[in-house]
Structures are given as C-alpha cells and as structure tokens.
MARPA-580215 format. One record per residue (C-alpha): x, y, z. Coordinates in steps of 0.05 Angstrom, whole numbers, padded with zeros to 5 digits, always signed. Example, Ala and Ser with C-alpha at 12.3 -4.5 7.8 and 13.67 -1.06 7.14 Angstrom:
BEGIN
+00246-00090+00156;+00273-00021+00143;
***
This chain:
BEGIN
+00284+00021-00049;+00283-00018-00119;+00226-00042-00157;+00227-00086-00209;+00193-00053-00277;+00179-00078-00356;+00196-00143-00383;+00251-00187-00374;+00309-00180-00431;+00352-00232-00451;+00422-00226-00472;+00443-00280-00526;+00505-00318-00507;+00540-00355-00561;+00541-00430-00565;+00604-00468-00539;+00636-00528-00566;+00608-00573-00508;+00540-00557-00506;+00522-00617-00456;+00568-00590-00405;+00562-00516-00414;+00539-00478-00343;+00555-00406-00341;+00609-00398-00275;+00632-00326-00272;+00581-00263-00286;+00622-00185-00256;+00597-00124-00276;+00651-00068-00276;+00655+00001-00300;+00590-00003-00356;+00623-00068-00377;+00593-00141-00370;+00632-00198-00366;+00606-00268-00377;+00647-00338-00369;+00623-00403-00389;+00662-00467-00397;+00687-00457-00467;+00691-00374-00473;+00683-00317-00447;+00639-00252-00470;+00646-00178-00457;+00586-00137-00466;+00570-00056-00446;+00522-00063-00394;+00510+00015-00405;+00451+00041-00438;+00451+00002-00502;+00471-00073-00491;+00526-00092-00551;+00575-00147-00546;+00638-00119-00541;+00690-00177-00557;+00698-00243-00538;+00754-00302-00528;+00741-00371-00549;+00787-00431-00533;+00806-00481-00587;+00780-00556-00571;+00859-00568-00567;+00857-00516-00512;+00803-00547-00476;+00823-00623-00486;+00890-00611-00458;+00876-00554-00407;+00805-00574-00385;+00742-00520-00383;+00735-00461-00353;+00721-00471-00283;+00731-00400-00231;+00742-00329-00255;+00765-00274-00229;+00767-00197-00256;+00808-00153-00239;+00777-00094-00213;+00809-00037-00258;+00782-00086-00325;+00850-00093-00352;+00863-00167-00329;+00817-00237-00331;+00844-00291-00294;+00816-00358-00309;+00830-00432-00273;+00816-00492-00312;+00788-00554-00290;+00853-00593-00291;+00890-00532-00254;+00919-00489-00311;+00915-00406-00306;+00897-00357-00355;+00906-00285-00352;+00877-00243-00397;+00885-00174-00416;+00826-00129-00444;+00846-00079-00492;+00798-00024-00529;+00804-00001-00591;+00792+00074-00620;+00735+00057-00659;+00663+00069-00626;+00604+00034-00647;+00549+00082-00675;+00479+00069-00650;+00418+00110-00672;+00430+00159-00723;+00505+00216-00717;+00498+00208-00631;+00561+00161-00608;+00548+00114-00546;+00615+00124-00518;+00625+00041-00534;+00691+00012-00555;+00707-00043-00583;+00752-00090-00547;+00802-00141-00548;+00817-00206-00504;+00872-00240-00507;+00912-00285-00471;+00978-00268-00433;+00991-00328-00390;+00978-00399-00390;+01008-00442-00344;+00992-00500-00289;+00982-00476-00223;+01020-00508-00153;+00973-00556-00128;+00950-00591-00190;+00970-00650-00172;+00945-00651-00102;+00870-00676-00126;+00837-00611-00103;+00772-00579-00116;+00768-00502-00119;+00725-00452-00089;+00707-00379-00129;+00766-00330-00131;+00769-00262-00100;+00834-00206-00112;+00849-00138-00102;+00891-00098-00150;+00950-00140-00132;+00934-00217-00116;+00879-00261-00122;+00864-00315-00078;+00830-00383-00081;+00807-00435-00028;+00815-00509-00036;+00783-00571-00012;+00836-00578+00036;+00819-00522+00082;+00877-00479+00057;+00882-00408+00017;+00928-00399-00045;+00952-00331-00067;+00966-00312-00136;+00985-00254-00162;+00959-00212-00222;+01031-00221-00260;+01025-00301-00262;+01064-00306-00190;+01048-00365-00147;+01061-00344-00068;+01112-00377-00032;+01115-00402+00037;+01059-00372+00082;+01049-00376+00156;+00991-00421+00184;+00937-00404+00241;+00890-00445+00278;+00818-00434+00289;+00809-00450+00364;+00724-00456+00378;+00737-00487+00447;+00750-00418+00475;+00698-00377+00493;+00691-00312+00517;+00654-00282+00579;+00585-00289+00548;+00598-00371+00525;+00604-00352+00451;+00651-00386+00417;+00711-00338+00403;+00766-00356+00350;+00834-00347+00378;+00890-00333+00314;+00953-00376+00332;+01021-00369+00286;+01054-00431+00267;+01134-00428+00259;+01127-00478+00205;+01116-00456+00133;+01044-00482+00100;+01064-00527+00036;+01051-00500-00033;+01051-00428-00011;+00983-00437+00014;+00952-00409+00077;+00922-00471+00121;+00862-00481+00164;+00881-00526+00222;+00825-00578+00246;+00850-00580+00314;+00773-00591+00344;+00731-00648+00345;+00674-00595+00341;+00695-00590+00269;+00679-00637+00212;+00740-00671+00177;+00759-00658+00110;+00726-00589+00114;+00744-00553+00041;+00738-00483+00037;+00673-00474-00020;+00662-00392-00018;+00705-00337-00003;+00675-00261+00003;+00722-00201-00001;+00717-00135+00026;+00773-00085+00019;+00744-00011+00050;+00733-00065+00110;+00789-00099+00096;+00754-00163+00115;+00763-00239+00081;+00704-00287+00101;+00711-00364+00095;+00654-00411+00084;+00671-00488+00094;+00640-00546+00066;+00614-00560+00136;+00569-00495+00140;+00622-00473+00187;+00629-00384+00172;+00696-00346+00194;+00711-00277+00187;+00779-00263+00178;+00821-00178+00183;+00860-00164+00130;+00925-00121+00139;+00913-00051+00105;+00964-00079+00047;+00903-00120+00018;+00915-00195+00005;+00988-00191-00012;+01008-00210+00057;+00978-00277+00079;+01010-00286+00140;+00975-00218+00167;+00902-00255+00156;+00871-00270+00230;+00813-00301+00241;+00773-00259+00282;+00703-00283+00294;+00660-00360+00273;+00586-00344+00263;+00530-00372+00233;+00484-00432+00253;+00529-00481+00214;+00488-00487+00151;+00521-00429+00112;+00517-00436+00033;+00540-00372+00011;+00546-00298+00038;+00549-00225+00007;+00583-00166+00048;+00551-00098+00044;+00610-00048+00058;+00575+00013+00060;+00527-00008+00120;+00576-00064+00147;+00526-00116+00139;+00537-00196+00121;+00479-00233+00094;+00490-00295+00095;+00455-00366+00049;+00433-00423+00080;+00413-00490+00056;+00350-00480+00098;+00329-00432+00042;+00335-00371+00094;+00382-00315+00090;+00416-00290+00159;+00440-00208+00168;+00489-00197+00208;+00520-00134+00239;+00592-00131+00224;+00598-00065+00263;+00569-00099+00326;+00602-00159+00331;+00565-00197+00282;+00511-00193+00309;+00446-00224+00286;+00396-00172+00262;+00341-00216+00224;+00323-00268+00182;+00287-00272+00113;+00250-00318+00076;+00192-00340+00035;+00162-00373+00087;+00117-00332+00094;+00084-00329+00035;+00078-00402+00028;+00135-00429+00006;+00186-00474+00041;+00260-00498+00027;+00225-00557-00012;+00197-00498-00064;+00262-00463-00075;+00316-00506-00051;+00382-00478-00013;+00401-00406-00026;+00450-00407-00078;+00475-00343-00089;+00471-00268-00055;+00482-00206-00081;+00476-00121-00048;+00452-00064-00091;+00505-00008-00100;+00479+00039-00045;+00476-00030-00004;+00395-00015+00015;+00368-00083-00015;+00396-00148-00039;+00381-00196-00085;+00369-00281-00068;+00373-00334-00118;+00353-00410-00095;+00378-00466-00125;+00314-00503-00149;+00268-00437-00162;+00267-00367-00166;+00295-00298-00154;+00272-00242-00098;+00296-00178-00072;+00284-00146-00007;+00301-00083+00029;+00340-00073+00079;+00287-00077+00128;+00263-00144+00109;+00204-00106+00059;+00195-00155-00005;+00203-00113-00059;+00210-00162-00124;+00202-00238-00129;+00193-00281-00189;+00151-00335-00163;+00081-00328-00168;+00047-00300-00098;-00003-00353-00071;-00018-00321-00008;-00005-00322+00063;-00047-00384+00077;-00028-00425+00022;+00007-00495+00054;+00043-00509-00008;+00061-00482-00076;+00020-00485-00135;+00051-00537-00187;+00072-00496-00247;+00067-00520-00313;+00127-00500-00361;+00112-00469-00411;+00032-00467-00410;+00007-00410-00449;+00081-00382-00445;+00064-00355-00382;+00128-00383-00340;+00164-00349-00285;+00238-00331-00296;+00283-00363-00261;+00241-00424-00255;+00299-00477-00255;+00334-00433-00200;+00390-00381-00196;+00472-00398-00203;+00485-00343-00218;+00470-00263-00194;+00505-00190-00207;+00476-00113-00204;+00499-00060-00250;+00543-00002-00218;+00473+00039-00221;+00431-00006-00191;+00380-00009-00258;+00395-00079-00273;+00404-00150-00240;+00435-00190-00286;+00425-00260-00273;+00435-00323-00302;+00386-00393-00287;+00414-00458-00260;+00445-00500-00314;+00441-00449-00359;+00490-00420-00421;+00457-00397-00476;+00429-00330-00442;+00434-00274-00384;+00371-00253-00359;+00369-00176-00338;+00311-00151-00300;+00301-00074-00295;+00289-00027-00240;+00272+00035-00211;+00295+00071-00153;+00249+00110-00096;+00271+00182-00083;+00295+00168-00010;+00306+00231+00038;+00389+00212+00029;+00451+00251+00017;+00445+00310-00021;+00382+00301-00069;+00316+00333-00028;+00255+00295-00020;+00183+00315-00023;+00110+00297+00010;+00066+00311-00048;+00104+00279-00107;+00127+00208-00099;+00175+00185-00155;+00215+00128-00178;+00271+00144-00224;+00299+00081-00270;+00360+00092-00321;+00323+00132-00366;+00251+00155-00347;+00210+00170-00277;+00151+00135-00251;+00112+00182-00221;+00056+00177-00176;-00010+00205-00192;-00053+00222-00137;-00098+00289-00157;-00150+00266-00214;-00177+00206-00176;-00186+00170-00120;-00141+00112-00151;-00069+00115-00143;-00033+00114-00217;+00036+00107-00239;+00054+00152-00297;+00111+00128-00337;+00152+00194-00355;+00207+00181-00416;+00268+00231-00410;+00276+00258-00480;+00325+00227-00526;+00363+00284-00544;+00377+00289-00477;+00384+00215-00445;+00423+00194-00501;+00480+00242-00476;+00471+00240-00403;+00453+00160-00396;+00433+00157-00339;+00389+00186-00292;+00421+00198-00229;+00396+00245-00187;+00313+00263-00180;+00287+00320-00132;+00207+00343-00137;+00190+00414-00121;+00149+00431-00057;+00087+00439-00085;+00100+00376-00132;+00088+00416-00202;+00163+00408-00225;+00213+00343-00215;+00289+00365-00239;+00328+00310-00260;+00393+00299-00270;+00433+00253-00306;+00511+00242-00325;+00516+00321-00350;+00466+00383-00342;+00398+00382-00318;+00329+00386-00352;+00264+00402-00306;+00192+00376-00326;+00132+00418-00311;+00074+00366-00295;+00021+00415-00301;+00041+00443-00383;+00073+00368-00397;+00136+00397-00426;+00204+00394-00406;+00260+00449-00405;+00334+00440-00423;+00405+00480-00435;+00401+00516-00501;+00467+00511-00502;+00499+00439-00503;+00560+00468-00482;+00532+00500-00418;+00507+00436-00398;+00560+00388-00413;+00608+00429-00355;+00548+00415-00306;+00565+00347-00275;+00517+00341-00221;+00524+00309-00151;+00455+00325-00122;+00392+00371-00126;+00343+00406-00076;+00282+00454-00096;+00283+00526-00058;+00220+00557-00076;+00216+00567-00150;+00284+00555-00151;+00327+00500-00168;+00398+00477-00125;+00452+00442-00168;+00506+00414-00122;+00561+00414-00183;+00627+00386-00191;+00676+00434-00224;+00727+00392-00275;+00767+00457-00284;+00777+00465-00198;+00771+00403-00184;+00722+00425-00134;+00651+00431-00112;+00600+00487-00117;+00523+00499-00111;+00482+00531-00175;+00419+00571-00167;+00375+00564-00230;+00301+00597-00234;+00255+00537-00257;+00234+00578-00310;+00304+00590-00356;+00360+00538-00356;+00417+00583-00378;+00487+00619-00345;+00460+00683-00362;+00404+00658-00310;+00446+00635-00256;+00417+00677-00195;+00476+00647-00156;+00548+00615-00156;+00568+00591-00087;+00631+00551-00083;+00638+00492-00018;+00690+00475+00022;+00698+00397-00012;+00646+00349-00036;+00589+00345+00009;+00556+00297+00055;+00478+00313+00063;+00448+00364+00049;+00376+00397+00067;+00332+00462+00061;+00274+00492+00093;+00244+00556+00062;+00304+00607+00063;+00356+00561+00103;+00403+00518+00069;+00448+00459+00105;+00502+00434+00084;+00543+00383+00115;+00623+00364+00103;+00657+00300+00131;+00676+00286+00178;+00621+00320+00210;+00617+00395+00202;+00552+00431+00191;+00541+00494+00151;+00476+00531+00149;+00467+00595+00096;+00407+00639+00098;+00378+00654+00031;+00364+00726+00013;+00328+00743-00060;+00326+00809-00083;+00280+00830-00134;+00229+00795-00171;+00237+00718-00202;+00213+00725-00274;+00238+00735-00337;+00230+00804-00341;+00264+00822-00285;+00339+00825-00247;+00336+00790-00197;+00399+00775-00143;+00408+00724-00100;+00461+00728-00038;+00493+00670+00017;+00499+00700+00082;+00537+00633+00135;+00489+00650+00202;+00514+00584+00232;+00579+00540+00231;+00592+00477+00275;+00634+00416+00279;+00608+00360+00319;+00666+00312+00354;+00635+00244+00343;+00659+00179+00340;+00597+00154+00306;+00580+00129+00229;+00578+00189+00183;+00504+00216+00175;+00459+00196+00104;+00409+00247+00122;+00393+00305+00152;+00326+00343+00157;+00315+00411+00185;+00262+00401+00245;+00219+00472+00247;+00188+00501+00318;+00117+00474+00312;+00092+00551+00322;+00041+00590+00289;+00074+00632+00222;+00049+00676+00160;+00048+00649+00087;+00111+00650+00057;+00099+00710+00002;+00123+00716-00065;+00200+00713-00086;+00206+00644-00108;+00176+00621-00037;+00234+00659-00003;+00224+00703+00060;+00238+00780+00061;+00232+00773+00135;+00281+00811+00178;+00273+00779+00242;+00320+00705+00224;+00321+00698+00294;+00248+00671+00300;+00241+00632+00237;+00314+00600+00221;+00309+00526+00264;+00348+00509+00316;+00344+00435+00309;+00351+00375+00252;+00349+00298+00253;+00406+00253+00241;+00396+00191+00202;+00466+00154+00202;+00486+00108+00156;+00472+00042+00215;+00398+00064+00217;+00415+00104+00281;+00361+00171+00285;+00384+00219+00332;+00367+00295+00341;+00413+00359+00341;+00409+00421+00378;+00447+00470+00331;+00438+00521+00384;+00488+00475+00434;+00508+00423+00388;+00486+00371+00432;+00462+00310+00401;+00410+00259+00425;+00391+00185+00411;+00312+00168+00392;+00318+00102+00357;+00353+00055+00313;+00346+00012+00252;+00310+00067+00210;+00318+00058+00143;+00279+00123+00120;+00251+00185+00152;+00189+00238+00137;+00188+00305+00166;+00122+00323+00177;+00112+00387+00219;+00114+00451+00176;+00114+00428+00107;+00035+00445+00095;+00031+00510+00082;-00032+00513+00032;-00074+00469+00071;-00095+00445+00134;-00055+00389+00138;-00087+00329+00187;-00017+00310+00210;+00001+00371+00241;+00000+00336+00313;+00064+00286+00285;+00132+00315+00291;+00159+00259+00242;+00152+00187+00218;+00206+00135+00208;+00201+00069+00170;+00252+00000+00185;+00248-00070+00200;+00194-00051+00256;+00143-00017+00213;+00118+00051+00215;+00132+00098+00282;+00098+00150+00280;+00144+00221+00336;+00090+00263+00371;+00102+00333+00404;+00100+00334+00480;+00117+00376+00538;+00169+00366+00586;+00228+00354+00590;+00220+00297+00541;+00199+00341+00477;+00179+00275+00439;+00142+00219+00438;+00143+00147+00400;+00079+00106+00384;+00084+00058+00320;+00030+00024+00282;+00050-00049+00320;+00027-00026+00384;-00028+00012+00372;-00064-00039+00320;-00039-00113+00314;-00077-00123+00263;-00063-00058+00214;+00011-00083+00208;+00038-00042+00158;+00043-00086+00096;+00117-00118+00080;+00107-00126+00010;+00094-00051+00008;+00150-00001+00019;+00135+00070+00034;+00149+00132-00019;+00122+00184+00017;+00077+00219+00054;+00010+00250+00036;-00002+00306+00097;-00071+00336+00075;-00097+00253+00066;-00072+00231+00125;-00041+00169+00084;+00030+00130+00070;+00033+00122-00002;+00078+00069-00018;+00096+00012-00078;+00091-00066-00083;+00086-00111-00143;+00051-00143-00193;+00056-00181-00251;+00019-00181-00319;+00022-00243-00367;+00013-00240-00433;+00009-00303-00490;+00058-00270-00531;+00120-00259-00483;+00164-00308-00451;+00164-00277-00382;+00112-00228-00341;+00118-00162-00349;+00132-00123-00263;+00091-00070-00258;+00100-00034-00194;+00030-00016-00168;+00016+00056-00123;-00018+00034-00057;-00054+00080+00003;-00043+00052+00074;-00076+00103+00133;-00042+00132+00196;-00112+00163+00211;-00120+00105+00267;-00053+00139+00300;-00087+00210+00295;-00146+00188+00316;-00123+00149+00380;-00074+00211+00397;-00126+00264+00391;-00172+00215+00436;-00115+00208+00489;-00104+00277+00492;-00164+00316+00489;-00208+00258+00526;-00207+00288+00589;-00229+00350+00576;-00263+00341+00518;-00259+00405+00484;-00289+00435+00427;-00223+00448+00387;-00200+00372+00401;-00277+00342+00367;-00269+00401+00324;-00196+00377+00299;-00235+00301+00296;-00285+00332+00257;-00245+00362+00199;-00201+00303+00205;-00263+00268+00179;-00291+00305+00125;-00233+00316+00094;-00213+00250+00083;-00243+00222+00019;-00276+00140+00022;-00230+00108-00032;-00227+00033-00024;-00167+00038+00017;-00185+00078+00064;-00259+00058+00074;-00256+00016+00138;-00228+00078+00174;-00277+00128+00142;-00336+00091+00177;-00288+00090+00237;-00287+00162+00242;-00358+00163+00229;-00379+00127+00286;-00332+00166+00333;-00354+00230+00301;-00435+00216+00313;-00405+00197+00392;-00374+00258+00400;-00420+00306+00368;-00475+00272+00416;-00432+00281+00483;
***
C-alpha cells in the first residue's frame, strides 16, 4: 500500500534555448540517480535523500540547428551510457562519469553524492533517416536498444554505436483462432531479409488498419517479454530469447490483446501483470501468467469523472514491489491505485459519487490548484517507492515529486502486528493512534538525524506484539522506539551498527529478530537483540541460515523460516534465565521441523503460523517465551500461504499437504490466538483476507471442511467495504478494520495541497453478529447471548461505529427478553 503524504516539491529544471518548444521527453530513475531529458539538455540529479543536481549536458544551438532536438532517450540500465535520438535522426551516446569529490550537506556528515560528468561519445545519423519516419520511445538491455517506427518495423542498436544488420521478418496472423474463437497470433519466418536491419510487422489482414506505426514499446527482461503498441490501438506481446534483444530474429509474437484502443502499457514483473492505457481514460490489468487474461478495469468513473475530465491515459507506471501503480491522463491529473483496484492517491479534487460532471476549476484562485492540472506526459517511481516523480503536460521548467509512505504489509520477512498500524516513508513512521480517544490519529514519528542521515532510508518496520515498541531499520543497524517513554534506542557503537545490514525484522516477545546480511560471508544470519540494550555484548543469539530467505513468521516460541525454492524450516525458541540487564541470560535454536514442498507454483510472499483454536495458559515471563516442556501441544501444525499471484492456500506441516481457499488476496490477518490480554470479540474468525473483492472474513467449522468463507459483499450490500480506504490492520478487542484514505488540506500560501493520509474505523461486528446468530439460533444458549452480550458492551459508540452500536442494542434487548 502507498499513500501520498506532505506537500508537493518541485525540482527546478534549467531553461533551454528554445523555450517555445521545450516539453520534457525522457524522466528514468536508476540507482539514487535522476535523469531528466528535455529538447535542448539533459539533467542528472540524486534522487536519494537530499535532491542536488548532479551534472548536466547542454547542446550548442549549432548542435541543435544541424542535429535537431532531443526527441527519445534511453538509459542504460547500469548508468554508465545515455543514448539520445534527435529529431532529424542523429544518435548520441553518452557516458556518465563521477568524480571523487562528494558534496557536503549539513554540517562534517557526507551524503555519499558525487559529482558527475556527461559527455558525449557518439554522434552520428542513424539508418533510416531518410525514410520520413516517426519514432516511438526506446527500450535496451545491457547490450542493444531498440526503437519502433511509423512503419510497423523494430530497429536494433547497440550500446557501442552499432546499427543491426539484416533481420528476419514475421507476420502477425489474427485470422487464426484457437479452440475458444480468440484470436491467436501465429509467428511466421520470412526467408527474405527486412531492409535497414529492422525487424517488420507484416499487414497481411484486412482486420488491421494500414499504415499502422509502432508508438510504445514495453520491455521486460526477468520475463523476457517485448510488447508492441500500434497506432491503431492494436497490443502484441512478443517472447524474447533468453539472450535479451541482441537477437531479433528470435522475437515471436505470441499473443494480440486489448480492445483495440491501447495508448500505453506498463509491465509489472514481479506479479506478471500488464496494465494497459486507453484513450477511453480506463486502464485494463491483465494476467500475463494466465494467458493474458483480463482481471479488471479502473477508472475515475466512479467518482464522477469521465474521459472528457481527464482525457486518454497517457502514461503508466508500477511501484517497485509492483503492489500499486500510478496513471497520468493527458488533459488532467495523476492517481494511484492498489493492486486491488483500492484508490489510494489522486490529485483531482473528490466531488463525490453522484456528481454528473466535474467541478470547473479555476487556475490559480487563491493558489489553491491541483497538481497536475494540465495533465501527465510524463511518470517515474524511485527504486524505494518514496517518490513519484512526475512531470505535467507541456511542461520543462520543473519535476514534480510527490511523497509517500508505505503500510507494514504481512510480506516477506518483516512481521506484522494487530494493535499497531504503521506507515513507514523514507525517513519517519506514521503511526496510528488508537488508545487516548475515540478518534483515530496519525502521529508523525521523525527518525533521528544522527541516525537517518547514515542509514537513508527506512526500509524495513516491524511493531512489537503488544504495540509499545516499532524497530526500524534502515540502510545499516537498527534503532527501536519505545511509544510509551517517547525515546528511541540506538548502537553505542557506530561501528557495531554499520556491519548490521538488515533484510527483515520480527518481534519475539521482548525480543527483537534481525534477519542480517553478513559482508564478511557473504551470507545470511538471524540476530537476537533484547529491546532493552542494542549492543554485541547483548546479543542473546547468533544463528546463521542456509541462504537469503523467503518469508519468514513467528508465533510465541516458534520461528519459520522459509528458503526458495520452497523449503520450510521451523526452530523452537528456548530462553534461559531472566531478560534484564542484570542478568545472563541464553538463548538456544533447537530445528523440530524441516520440509521441502515439490511445487510447481509462484514462490510464496507470506506465510503465517495458523494456531489450534484451543484453550491455553498466559504466556509467563521470559521475554513472552514458553518454559513449557510439552512442544508437542503448543508448536502448530498448520500456516497459510499467500503466493506472490494472490493465491491463499493452507499447509499441513504435519503431512505437507497443501490446500487451495481462494485467490486474488492481496493481504492477509491472522486472527485466532493473537489476544492474549483480552477477550478479544473475534475469536470466532480464523482469518481475514483483503483483494479486489473486499473483505472475507474464514470461520472455524467442523467437518471435514475445517473452514468457512463469508465476505462483507454477501452478507451486507450496502456496508461495501470502502475503495478509497485500504486496510492496515486489525483491531481484535474493537471488533474493527482500521485502515487509510486521503485528504487534502489547502492553504493560501502554497502552490499545491498538502496529502494527508487520514486513520479510518470500518466494523466487522455485522459478520460477528450474523455468525453468532446462525450458529447459536437454534438453541439459543446462554453462552451464545452471553458472547452477544460482551460483544456489545465492549464496543465503544465512536461515530464510526454508531449505526452498529444501536444494532446490537436492539438485538441485545431481543435476546435478553426471549
């Protein structure tokens, strides 16, 4: 999840010499760096924690009289090389170079920036100059770049100044079909050799529009897949050989989708997924793993605004983890949604559900004027997935970058929590304040400077159980926060946390788990630090793994840990003396279960212990760790699977056996036995998931069938769960979802609004309720009105849950009178 946060900063570009035909065309963000290309220059800037133009290249009016403006870039992706084409078909290649002197920003600490120099290694016409062309963007590899042209054919160039020579032809056939009457494209080899070394496009079908020109080209090398959008909204995916784009000839079109309107489209790697623009203002996902299939649709439809508002979509672009992406129209505005299809950030102004059309905006009144207002050309996320850099239609005199933050998802091997709901940005965590008041708050929580400035920037967030301490972690070390005191806790000893370079974190007890990555072993290990001294001569434990690790997950004195491609370790937990200062104490990994589950499917992004829903004692001093004997009773015997698809599934460790619930989840709560303290008024729900559906709620049931699924949709129309809201977490002794949306602030003295992400309650209590009705109704006894009863007075009548207070009310005074 990403929510947008803070104002709006602008990046200055320098003036060109054309200022009437400037327009930013190339924006890449590689490696901390940012590179920008307009017409006339090009700028490299750190896109790291401090924002400091780095060098630049400007072109002499000779240049650009002779040569023509900049028109496509390209960068390579290890930095070192900038190819630029020209408008009248010259190429540039660039090389970056940086120099040994760093630029010093507040005070003695360095920033790790260099300066760097640009300049220019080739210059020469390209091929088809001649041919009275028009070019599309450029993708490459480390090795060639490729173009398409408004002929319907492919050049290849290489990264040394090499123009490709003769290439082999195929033919996209959409007259055959396959058994279902889709249209299948059927790769034919030509013995002829394409002209100009480029790779052609036949137009053998009336079914396709002459003088098609290839306008966008996406690139995807882990899936070693080209796609092709034509002029004529026509969409073709296209296998590359495992030798990248070098060899042309091994290209095959594969598969036409799309509804023939395409403008643009994005490829998410990670989860296989194509989004795809269209000049109908929506944007299409499709899964690439499936046979490109179609999975949904969003737009802004809903919320009142049509393709007249915004215009076509011009541009596309995934977060780093692949979870959201970003959409920029051509006439107006900027909006990111999940995965799911949950609105998370949008720049135009909300105007409701029922609104028929949008409210006319007057630029400039009061300063109070939407970003993006003139539309998007341009969009490109940081490595981190902090920023969205952006740049507005016609624009060249600045980049706009809009901040976020990051939810704490139950993914990989960071641990989650149900009482403390965080979002962590580059350098600080929004916390969620739920125990003074009724009213959900978000704190904003700085990291200190002595620390940030070092470790820039936050990458890893976990909460303890009980939600008093969040450990954070950042490029180096570790540093812990204790909510209750307001102070945080670092390494003494700068040293001792530089060799710390952390890859995830979970909470055991009172103890902290640092999934570290060794420089000196090139190799992986888990830490065990007590919350209360950050120091190697407090290291209870030192445990080394097998190779980096997948997921991880613990439940009280049982650790998982997880190794590709899908073997599964679990380590009991044993603590021997007691955890304070004062004392000794010792801390010892016993393995009490190894598998290795044969499986053909996507690797799993989460894993979650599942404990038997069975009466226990209060876990007893320790650090929260067990001094039970008997493992056999406590240690669980099963855990969910959350793959990276959205596929949930649950695992018998006892017999390894492995079975389906559902699909399309994009995030998972464990509920049953993780209230200890309290009576928690979810204690019937085995688990909750969240995706494009909504909320589903998992009940407990006997038979053969151990589980049940209800969600919210079908057991309440009308208490959809809300799509500009995504869900953080769970709140087990409430009964409530707490979860995030926007809003924006305006003030006279800023340019832009300032996003400030805003804590919202939304009730499962209806789902309680109508389970505890269908399965005690028949009988009606006491301990079912009794668990009604408590369920009611213990939740409290803030505004957002009031309707279903007086709900309970009502069925309270109904059963108390039976």
């Amino acid at each position: 999840m990403y929510m947008a946060y803070g104002w709006p900063q602008v990046i200055p570009m320098e003036s060109g010499l054309c200022p009437s035909s400037q327009q930013i065309v190339y924006l890449k963000v590689i490696n901390r760096l940012l590179l920008v290309v307009s017409p006339t220059h090009l700028e490299l800037w750190s896109s790291s924690q401090h924002r400091v133009r780095l060098g630049k290249y400007k072109r002499s009016s000779d240049s650009i009289q002779k040569e023509g403006e900049n028109l496509r870039a390209v960068w390579s992706p290890d930095t070192k090389l900038i190819a630029v084409l020209t408008s009248s078909f010259y190429l540039h290649i660039l090389k970056v170079q940086f120099t040994d002197r760093k630029i010093q920003i507040g005070g003695k600490q360095p920033t790790g920036l260099f300066l760097a120099n640009i300049t220019l290694l080739l210059n020469e016409q390209v091929p088809f100059a001649n041919r009275n062309l028009t070019m599309s963007n450029v993708v490459c590899d480390n090795k060639h770049m490729i173009v398409g042209l408004s002929d319907g054919s492919l050049y290849n160039i290489s990264w040394k100044g090499e123009f490709c020579g003769a290439l082999d032809a195929f033919d996209l056939d959409v007259q055959s079909r396959d058994g279902s009457g889709v249209p299948k494209l059927a790769s034919s080899l030509e013995n002829g050799l394409a002209s100009g070394g480029s790779l052609s496009f036949s137009k053998c079908s009336h079914h396709l529009l002459k003088n098609s020109a290839v306008i966008h080209l996406e690139f995807s090398l882990p899936l070693r897949l080209l796609v092709v959008l034509f002029s004529d909204g026509q969409l073709v995916l296209c296998s590359v050989s495992k030798k990248g784009l070098k060899q042309m000839e091994s290209i095959k079109a594969e598969k036409k989708l799309g509804s023939g309107d395409a403008v643009c489209a994005a490829v998410a790697s990670d989860q296989q997924l194509l989004a795809v623009g269209t000049r109908r203002g929506v944007v299409e996902m499709y899964d690439i793993a499936e046979s490109a299939s179609l999975l949904r649709s969003v737009s802004l439809y809903d919320w009142g605004y049509s393709v007249e508002d915004t215009g076509a979509v011009s541009c596309v672009a995934w977060t780093p983890d692949n979870s959201a992406f970003a959409v920029g129209w051509k006439l107006r505005g900027l909006t990111v949604w999940s995965v799911s299809g949950c609105r998370l950030m949008s720049t135009i102004r909300q105007i409701g559900l029922s609104s028929a059309s949008s409210p006319v905006v007057k630029r400039n009144q009061e300063c109070k004027y939407e970003p993006m207002m003139n539309g998007t050309s341009l969009m490109n996320w940081d490595e981190y997935g902090y920023r969205l850099y952006a740049v507005e239609e016609g624009s060249s005199e600045r980049i706009i970058a809009f901040s976020f933050g990051k939810c704490c998802l139950n993914r990989g091997v960071s641990g989650t929590t149900y009482v403390r709901q965080v979002i962590y940005g580059e350098d600080r965590l929004l916390v969620v304040q739920t125990e003074d008041t009724d009213e959900l708050k978000l704190l904003h929580l700085s990291l200190p400077v002595s620390y940030i400035s070092q470790n820039w920037p936050v990458q890893h967030v976990a909460a303890s159980k009980d939600g008093m301490y969040l450990a954070a972690a950042g490029l180096h070390g570790l540093i812990l926060y204790d909510i209750r005191l307001k102070k945080w806790r670092v390494f003494g000893d700068v040293t001792q946390e530089q060799k710390i370079q952390c890859r995830g974190l979970l909470w055991l007890g009172k103890i902290v788990v640092v999934c570290n990555y060794d420089d000196s072993s090139d190799g992986y290990e888990l830490l065990f630090y007590p919350r209360y001294h950050l120091d190697q001569s407090s290291l209870l434990c030192q445990k080394p793994l097998l190779t980096k690790p997948m997921v991880m997950d613990v439940y009280q004195d049982y650790l998982l840990v997880t190794y590709r491609p899908f073997d599964v370790h679990i380590y009991h937990v044993k603590l021997s003396g007691e955890l304070t200062p004062s004392s000794s104490p010792d801390l010892q990994l016993s393995t009490v279960r190894e598998l290795s589950i044969m499986t053909a499917k996507s690797h799993p992004a989460s894993m979650r212990f599942i404990p038997d829903q069975l009466p226990r004692e209060g876990i007893a001093g320790n650090g929260g760790l067990s001094t039970s004997l008997d493992l056999s009773v406590r240690e669980p015997t099963r855990c969910l699977i959350q793959r990276t698809n959205g596929e949930l599934s649950l695992l018998d460790l006892d017999e390894g056996r492995e079975r389906e619930l559902t699909d399309s989840v994009e995030l998972f709560w464990v509920t049953c036995g993780q209230s200890e303290e309290k009576a928690s008024l979810i204690e019937e729900v085995s688990w909750l998931d969240y995706g494009h559906r909504g909320m589903q709620v998992w009940y407990p049931s006997p038979g053969a069938d151990g589980f049940k699924q209800e969600d919210f949709l079908q057991l309440d129309p009308e208490l959809d769960f809300d799509r500009e809201v995504y869900p953080l977490g769970l709140l087990p002794n409430a009964g409530v979802v707490v979860g995030v949306s926007q809003r924006m602030s305006f003030s006279a003295c800023t340019e832009f609004p300032c996003f400030e992400p805003s804590p919202q309650a939304q009730t499962i209590l209806h789902c309680l309720l109508r389970h505890l009705l269908q399965k005690g109704f028949s009988r009606l006894e006491c301990g079912w009105i009794s668990k009604i009863t408590s369920l009611h007075m213990q939740v409290k009548p803030v505004d957002s849950l009031d309707g279903w207070w007086w709900a309970l009310e009502n069925v309270v005074f109904s059963l108390k009178s039976l």
